[in-house]
C-alpha positions in Angstrom: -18.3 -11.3 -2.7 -18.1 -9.7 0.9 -18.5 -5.9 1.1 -16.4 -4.3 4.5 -17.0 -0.9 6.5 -14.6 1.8 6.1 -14.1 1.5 9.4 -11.8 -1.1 8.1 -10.2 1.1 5.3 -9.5 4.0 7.7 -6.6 2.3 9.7 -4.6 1.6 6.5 -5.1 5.1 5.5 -3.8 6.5 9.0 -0.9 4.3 8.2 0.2 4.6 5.0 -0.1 9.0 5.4 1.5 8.8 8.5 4.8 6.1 7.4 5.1 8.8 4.1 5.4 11.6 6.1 7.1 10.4 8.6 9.8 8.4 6.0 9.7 10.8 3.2 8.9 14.1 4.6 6.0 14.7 2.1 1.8 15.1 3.0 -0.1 12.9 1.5 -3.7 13.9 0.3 -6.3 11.2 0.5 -8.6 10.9 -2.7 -12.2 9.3 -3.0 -12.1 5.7 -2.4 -13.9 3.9 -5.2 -14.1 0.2 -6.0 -11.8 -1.3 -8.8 -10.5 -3.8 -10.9 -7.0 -4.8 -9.7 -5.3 -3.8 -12.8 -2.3 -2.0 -12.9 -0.4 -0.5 -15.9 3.0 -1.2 -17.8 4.9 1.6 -15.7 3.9 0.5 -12.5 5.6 -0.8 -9.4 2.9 -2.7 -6.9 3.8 -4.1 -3.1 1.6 -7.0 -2.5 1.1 -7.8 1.3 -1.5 -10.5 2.3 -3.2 -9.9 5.6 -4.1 -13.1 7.9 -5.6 -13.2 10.9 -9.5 -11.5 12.1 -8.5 -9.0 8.6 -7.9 -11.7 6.0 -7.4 -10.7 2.0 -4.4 -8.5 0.6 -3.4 -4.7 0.3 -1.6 -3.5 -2.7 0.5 -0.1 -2.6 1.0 0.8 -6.4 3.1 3.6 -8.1 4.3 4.9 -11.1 7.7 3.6 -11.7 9.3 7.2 -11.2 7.2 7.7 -7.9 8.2 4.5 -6.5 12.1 5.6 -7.5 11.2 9.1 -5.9 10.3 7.8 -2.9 13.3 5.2 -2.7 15.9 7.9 -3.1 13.8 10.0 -0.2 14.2 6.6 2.3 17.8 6.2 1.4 18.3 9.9 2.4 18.2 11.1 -1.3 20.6 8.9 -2.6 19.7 9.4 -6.7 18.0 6.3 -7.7 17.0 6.0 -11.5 16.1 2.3 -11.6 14.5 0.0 -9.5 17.0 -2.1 -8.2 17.7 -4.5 -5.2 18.7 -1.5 -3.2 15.4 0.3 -3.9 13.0 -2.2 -4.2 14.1 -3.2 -1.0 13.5 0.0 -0.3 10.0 0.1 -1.1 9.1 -3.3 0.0 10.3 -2.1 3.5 8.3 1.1 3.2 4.6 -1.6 2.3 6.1 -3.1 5.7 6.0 -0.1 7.9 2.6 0.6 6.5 1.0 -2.4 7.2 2.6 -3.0 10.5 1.0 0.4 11.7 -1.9 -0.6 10.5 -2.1 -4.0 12.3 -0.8 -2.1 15.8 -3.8 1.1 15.0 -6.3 -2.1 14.4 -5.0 -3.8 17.6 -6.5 -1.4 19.5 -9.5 -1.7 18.0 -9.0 -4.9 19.8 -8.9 -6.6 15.9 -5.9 -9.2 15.4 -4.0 -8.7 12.0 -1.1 -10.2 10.9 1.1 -10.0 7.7 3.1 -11.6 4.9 6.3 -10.6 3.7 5.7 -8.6 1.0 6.0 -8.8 -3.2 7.4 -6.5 -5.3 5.3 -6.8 -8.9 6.1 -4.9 -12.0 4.4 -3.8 -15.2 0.8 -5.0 -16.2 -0.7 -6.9 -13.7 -3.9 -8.2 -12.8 -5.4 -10.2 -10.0 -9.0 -11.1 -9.9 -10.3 -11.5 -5.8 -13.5 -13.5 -5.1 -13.4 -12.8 -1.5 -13.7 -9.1 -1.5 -14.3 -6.2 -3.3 -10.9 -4.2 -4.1 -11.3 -0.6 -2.5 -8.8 1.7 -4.3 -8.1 4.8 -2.4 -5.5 7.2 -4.1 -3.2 9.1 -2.0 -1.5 12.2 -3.7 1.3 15.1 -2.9 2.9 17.7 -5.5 6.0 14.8 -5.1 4.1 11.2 -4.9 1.1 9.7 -6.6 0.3 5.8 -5.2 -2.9 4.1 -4.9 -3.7 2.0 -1.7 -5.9 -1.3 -2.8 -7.1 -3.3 -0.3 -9.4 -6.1 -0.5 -10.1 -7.4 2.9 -12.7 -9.8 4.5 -13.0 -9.1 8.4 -14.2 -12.6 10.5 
């Protein structure tokens, strides 16, 4: 299984605290990256967005269900949403595309070609074994939002 620099890790970090604040008005806090089983529990809510190109694998952005609600009522200008419905899990599938296009265009120019896939919207107990990579999770926390960041990521 291939191991990868966090030289790699930092550009979805910049991203993904950068699309929060700038979407949802919030500061995000990034936590200790450790490496993980990619297992989620029954109450979460998980984007799943594979990465091709010179950055090849897959990033996961999980949350509690009432975070990822929270933060679909913030991008539909607080709009109450209590349940995760086309409206919002479009919602949140669009916030897993912001993220990861920021992090292809900070990795461009790095001079490193990334490219994504549309994303998936997963629900409730997953898990997803990778032989490719190791899964880095990296939580990133505010008063308002919990969500991990998991990305498991070869680099050619």
């Amino acid at each position: 299984m291939a191991e990868f620099s966090v030289e790699y890790i930092n550009p979805f970090l910049m991203a993904a605290t950068s699309v929060i604040k700038d979407i949802c008005q919030v500061d995000m806090k990034i936590g200790r990256p450790y490496v993980k089983t990619t297992e989620f529990a029954s109450d979460s809510v998980i984007i799943m967005i594979g990465v091709t190109g010179e950055v090849r694998g897959q990033v996961l952005m999980s949350f509690p269900e009432a975070h990822a609600l929270h933060v679909a009522s913030k991008m539909m200008m607080g709009m109450p949403v209590t349940a995760l419905d086309d409206m919002s899990a479009s919602a949140i599938n669009e916030l897993g595309n912001m993220m990861m296009g920021n992090a292809a265009t900070i990795l461009s120019t790095k001079g490193i070609a990334m490219d994504i896939t549309p994303p998936t919207l997963c629900r409730g107990n997953v898990y997803l074994k990778q032989s490719y990579s190791q899964n880095i999770c990296v939580p990133l926390t505010s008063d308002e939002i919990h969500m991990e960041l998991d990305i498991a990521i070869n680099v050619n």
